[in-house]
N, C-alpha and C positions, 0 to 999 in steps of 0.2 A: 296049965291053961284049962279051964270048962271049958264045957259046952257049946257055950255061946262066942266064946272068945276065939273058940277054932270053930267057928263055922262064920265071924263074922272078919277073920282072918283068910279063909278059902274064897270067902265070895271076894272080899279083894283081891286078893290075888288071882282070880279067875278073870276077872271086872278088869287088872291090869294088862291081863294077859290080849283080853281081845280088843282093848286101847291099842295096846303096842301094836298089833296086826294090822288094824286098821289104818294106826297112821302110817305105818311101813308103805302099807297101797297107795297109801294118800301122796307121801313125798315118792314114791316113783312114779305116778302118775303124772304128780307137776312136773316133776325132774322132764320127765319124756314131750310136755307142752312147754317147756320154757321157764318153769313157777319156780322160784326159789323160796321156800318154807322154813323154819324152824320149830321146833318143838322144842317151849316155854310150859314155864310152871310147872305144877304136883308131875306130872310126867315125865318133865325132863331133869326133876330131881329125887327123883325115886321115891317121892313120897304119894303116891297116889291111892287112893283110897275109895271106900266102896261109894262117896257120894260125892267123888273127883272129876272133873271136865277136864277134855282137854283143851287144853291151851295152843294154837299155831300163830306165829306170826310170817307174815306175809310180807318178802320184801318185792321191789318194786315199782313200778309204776299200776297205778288203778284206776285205768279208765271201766269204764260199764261193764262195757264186754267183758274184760280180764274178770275184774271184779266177778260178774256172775257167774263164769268159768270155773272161778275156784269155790267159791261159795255152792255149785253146782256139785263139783269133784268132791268136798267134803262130805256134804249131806250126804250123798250117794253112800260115800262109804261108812258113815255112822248110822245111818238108819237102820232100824231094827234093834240097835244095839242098849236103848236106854241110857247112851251117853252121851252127854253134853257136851257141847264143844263153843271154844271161842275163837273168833277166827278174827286178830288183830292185823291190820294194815298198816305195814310201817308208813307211809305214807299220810297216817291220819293221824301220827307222836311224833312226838320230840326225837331229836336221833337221841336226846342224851336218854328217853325212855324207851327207847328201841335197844341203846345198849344197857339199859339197867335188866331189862326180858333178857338179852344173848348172855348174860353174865348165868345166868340158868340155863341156856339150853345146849343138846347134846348133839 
């Protein structure tokens, strides 16, 4: 491996490291309001990489409130972090593409 290949190997790995932290806070913080979450995609199949988002799906009911609640709870904890995040509402898919996301998540 060069140079470049181990340092652009560190930064993801560093980049997954404080993905995984963040959403650890994230789904106990819902867990403790009532949220039930998933973690979908590159993270929740260990492919995450240095220009990876995360993926949460959101199951549920989403009225407003909730809604901003969690969109709220997320930002909170990715901010600063230079990570991107998607924050899917089962509510707004198909169940059959709610379970094609869980077929990925951990």
């Amino acid at each position: 491996m060069n140079k470049i290949d181990t340092l652009i190997h560190r930064r993801a790995d560093d980049r997954r490291k404080t993905a995984q932290a963040c959403v650890s806070r994230i789904l106990r913080n819902a867990e403790a309001r009532g949220v039930d979450i998933s973690v979908v995609g590159s993270l929740a199949k260990n492919r995450f990489r240095v220009h990876s988002d995360v993926d949460l799906l959101v199951h549920g009911s989403t009225d407003p409130a909730r809604r901003a609640m969690v969109e709220s709870l997320v930002a909170d904890q990715l901010r600063g972090t230079n990570i991107p995040y998607d924050l899917i509402f089962a509510s707004d898919i198909s169940s059959e593409r709610v379970q094609e996301l869980l077929n990925d998540s951990v």
